[in-house]
C-alpha positions as CSV (number, residue, x, y, z in Angstrom):
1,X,-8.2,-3.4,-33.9
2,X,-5.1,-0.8,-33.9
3,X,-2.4,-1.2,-31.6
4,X,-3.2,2.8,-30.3
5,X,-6.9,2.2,-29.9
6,X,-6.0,-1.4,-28.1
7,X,-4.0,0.4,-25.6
8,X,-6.3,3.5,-25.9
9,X,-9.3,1.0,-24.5
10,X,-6.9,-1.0,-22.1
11,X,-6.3,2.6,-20.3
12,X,-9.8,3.5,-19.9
13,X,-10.7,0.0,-18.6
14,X,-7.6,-0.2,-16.3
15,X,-8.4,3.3,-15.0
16,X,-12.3,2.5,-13.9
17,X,-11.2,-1.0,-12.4
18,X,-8.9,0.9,-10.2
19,X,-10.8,3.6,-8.8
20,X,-13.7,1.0,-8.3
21,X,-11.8,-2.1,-7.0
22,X,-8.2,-2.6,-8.7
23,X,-6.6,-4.7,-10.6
24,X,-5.9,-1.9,-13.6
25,X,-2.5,-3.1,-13.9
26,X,-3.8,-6.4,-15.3
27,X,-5.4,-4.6,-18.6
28,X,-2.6,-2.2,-19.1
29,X,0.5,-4.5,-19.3
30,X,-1.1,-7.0,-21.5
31,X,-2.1,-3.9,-23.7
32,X,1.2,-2.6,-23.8
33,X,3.3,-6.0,-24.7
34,X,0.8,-6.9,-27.2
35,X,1.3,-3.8,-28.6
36,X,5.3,-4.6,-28.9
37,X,6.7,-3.5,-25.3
38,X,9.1,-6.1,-24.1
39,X,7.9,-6.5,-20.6
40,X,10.0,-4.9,-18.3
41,X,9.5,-1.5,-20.6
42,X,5.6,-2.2,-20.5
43,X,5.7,-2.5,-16.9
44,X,7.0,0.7,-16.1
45,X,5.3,2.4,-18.8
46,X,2.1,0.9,-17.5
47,X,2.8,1.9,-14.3
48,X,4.0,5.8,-15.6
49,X,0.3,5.8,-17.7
50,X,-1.9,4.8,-14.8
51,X,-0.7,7.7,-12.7
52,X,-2.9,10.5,-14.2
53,X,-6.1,8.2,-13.1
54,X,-5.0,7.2,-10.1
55,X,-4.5,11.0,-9.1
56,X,-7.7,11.8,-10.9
57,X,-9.9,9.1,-8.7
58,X,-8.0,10.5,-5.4
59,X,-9.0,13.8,-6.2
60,X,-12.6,12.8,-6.6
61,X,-12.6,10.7,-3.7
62,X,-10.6,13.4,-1.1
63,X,-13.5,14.0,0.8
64,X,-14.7,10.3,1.8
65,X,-11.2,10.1,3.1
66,X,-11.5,7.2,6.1
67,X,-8.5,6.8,8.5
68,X,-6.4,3.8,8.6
69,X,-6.1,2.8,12.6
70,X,-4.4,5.7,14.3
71,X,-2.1,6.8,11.3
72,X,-2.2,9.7,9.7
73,X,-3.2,10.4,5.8
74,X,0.0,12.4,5.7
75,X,2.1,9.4,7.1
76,X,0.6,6.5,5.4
77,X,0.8,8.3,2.1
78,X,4.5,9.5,2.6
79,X,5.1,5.8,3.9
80,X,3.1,4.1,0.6
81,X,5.4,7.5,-1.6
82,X,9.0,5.6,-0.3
83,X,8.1,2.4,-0.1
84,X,7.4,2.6,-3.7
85,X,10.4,4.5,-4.7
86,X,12.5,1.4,-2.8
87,X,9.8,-1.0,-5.1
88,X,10.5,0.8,-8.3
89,X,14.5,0.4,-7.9
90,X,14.5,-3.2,-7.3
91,X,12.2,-3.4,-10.5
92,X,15.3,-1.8,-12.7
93,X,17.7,-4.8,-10.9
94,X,15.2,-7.5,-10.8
95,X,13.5,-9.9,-13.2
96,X,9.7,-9.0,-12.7
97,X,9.3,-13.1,-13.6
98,X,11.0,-13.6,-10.1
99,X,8.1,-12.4,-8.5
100,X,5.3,-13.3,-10.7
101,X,5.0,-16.6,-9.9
102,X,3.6,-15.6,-6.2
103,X,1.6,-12.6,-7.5
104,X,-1.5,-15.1,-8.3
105,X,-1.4,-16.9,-4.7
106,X,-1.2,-13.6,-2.7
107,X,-4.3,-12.2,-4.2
108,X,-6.0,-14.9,-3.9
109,X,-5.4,-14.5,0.0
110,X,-6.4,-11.3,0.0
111,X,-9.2,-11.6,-2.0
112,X,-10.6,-14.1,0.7
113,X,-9.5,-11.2,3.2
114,X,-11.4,-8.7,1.2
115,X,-14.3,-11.2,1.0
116,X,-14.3,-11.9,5.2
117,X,-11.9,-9.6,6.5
118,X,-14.5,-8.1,8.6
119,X,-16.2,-11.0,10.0
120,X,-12.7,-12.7,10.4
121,X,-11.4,-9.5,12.5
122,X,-15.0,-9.8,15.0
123,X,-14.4,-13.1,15.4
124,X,-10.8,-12.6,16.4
125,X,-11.8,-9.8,18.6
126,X,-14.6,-12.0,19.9
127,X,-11.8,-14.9,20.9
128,X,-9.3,-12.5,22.3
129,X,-12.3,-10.7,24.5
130,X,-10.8,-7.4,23.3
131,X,-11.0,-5.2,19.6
132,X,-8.6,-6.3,17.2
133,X,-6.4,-3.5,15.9
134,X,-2.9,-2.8,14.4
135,X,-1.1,0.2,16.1
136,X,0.1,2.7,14.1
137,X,3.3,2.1,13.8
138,X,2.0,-2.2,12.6
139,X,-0.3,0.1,10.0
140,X,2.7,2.1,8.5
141,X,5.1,-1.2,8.5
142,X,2.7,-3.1,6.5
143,X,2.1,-0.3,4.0
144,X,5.4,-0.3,3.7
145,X,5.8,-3.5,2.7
146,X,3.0,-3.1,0.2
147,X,4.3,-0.2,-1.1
148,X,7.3,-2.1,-2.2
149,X,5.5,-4.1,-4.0
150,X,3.4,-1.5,-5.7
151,X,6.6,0.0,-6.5
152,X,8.2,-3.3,-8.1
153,X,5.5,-5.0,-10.2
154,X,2.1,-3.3,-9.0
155,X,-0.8,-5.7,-10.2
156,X,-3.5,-5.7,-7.4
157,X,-1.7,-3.4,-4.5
158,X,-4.9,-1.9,-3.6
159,X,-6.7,-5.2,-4.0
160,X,-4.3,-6.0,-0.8
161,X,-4.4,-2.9,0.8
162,X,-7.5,-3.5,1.6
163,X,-7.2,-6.9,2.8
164,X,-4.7,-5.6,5.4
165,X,-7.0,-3.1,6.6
166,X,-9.9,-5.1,7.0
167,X,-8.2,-7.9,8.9
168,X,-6.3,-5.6,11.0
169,X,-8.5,-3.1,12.0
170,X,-12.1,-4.5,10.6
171,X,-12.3,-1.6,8.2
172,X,-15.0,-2.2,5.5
173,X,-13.8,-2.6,2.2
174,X,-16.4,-0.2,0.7
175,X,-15.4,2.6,3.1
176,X,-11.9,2.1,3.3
177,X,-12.2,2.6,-1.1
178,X,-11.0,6.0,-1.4
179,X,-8.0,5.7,0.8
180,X,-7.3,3.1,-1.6
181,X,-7.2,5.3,-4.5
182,X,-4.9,7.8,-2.9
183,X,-3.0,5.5,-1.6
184,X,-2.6,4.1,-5.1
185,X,-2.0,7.3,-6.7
186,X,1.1,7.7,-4.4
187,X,2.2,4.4,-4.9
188,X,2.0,5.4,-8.7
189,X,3.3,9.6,-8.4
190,X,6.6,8.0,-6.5
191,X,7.3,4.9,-9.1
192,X,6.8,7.4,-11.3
193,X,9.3,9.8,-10.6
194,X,12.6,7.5,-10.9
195,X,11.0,5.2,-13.6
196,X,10.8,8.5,-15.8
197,X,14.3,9.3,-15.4
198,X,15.9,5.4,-15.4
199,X,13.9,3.2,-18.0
200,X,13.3,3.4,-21.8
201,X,9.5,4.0,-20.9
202,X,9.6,7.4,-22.8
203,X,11.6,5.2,-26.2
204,X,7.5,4.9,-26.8
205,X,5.8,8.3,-25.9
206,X,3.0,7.6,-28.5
207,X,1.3,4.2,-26.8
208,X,2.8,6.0,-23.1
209,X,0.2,8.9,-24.0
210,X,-2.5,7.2,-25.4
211,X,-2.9,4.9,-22.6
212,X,-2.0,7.6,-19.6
213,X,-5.3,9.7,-21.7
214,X,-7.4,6.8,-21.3
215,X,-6.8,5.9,-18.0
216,X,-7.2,9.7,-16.7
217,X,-11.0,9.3,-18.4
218,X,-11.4,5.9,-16.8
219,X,-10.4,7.0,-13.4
220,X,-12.3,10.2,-13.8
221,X,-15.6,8.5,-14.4
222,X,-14.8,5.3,-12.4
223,X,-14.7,7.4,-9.4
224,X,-17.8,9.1,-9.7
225,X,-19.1,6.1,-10.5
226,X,-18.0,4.5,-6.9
227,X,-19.3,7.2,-5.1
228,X,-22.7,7.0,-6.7
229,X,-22.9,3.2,-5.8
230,X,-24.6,2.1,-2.6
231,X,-21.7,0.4,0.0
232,X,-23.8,-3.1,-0.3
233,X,-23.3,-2.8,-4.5
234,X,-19.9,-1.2,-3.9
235,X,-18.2,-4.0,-1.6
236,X,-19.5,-6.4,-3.9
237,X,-17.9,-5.0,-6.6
238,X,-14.8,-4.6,-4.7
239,X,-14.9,-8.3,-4.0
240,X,-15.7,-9.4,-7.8
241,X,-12.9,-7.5,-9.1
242,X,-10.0,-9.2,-6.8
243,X,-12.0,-12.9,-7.4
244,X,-11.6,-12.0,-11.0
245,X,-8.1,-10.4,-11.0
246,X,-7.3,-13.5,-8.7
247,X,-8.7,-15.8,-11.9
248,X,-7.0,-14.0,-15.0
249,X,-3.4,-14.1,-12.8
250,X,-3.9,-18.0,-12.1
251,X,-4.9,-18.6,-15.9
252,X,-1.7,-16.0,-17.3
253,X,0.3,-18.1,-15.1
């Protein structure tokens, strides 16, 4: 197989897992070092090509639009839009490797949060004899956070986006999905931005297109896809992509 239709393939699969559960990141920067990146320039380029899908799926999904808590859309996305910027800098100053190591652990966590985060949060709210919820300002703080994150390596953000959302306010993972997506598209628009003007991404604009064209197709029909599924199929989806994102980090390890 070609190193352009390799990364060509990786950007179509990495778009549809992200706009049905996440994880994209995990097909694209393989892709990209196999095809000769070294990793710190496959990283941002991965991050640069997955933009186009992620904006895609959030335009497809703009209507199913779910709150998170008592923030705002506008304030969680400007929130996830700097926290990524802050992410993205530290990723030019920063070994990615430093951080690696505790990428595989976290999501599994949050997959187990993704799994149960509902029941955990009743059960909580049951012991405390009152609803479990993050106020806004907990919301915004802990996007933050994740935002950095998204900003400085990437693999799985929305896989514990929604964790935090379903343990802290016992939002359900399938409803909750297209606030992912946009939420991931502005983690991706903001990286973006600097990555564009401060790495070597563009030394490569041949594999950069070819896998930002892919993943535009594979977020386009990934998010139709989600919004045709039923919310039983769809959390169960949502759950067997972070269990296997959680796997192929443990085993790259």
């Amino acid at each position: 197989m070609s190193e352009i239709l390799l990364v060509l393939l990786a950007g179509v699969g990495a778009g549809v897992l992200n706009a049905i559960g996440g994880g994209g990141k995990f097909v694209a920067l393989p892709a990209l070092v196999a095809a000769g990146l070294p990793p710190v320039t496959a990283n941002a380029s991965s991050t640069i090509a997955l933009v186009p899908g992620a904006v895609v799926s959030a335009s497809v999904c703009r209507r199913e639009l779910v709150p998170v808590g008592g923030a705002s859309t506008k304030a969680l996305t400007l929130t996830s839009m700097a926290g990524s910027a802050v992410g993205a800098g530290l990723m030019l100053v920063l070994p990615a490797a430093s951080f690696e190591a505790a990428v595989p652990w976290l999501l599994a966590f949050a997959t187990l949060l993704v799994a149960f985060g509902s029941r955990i949060s009743r059960v909580l709210s049951s012991a405390l004899d009152r609803p479990v919820g993050m106020s806004p300002r907990a919301v915004l703080t802990g996007q933050f956070v994740l935002a950095v994150y998204g900003g400085y390596f990437g693999g799985a953000v929305g896989i514990m986006m929604l964790a935090l959302w379903s343990v802290g306010l016992g939002l359900d993972a399938a409803v909750s999905n297209p606030m992912r997506v946009t939420q991931l598209a502005a983690v991706y628009v903001s990286a973006t931005v600097l990555l564009l003007v401060t790495s070597d991404a563009l030394a490569s604009p041949l594999l950069l297109v070819t896998m930002l064209a892919g993943a535009a197709v594979g977020g386009f029909g990934g998010a139709h896809l989600a919004r045709r599924l039923p919310a039983r199929i769809l959390r169960r989806l949502l759950v067997a992509s972070a269990g296997t994102t959680t796997v192929l980090y443990f085993l790259r390890g």
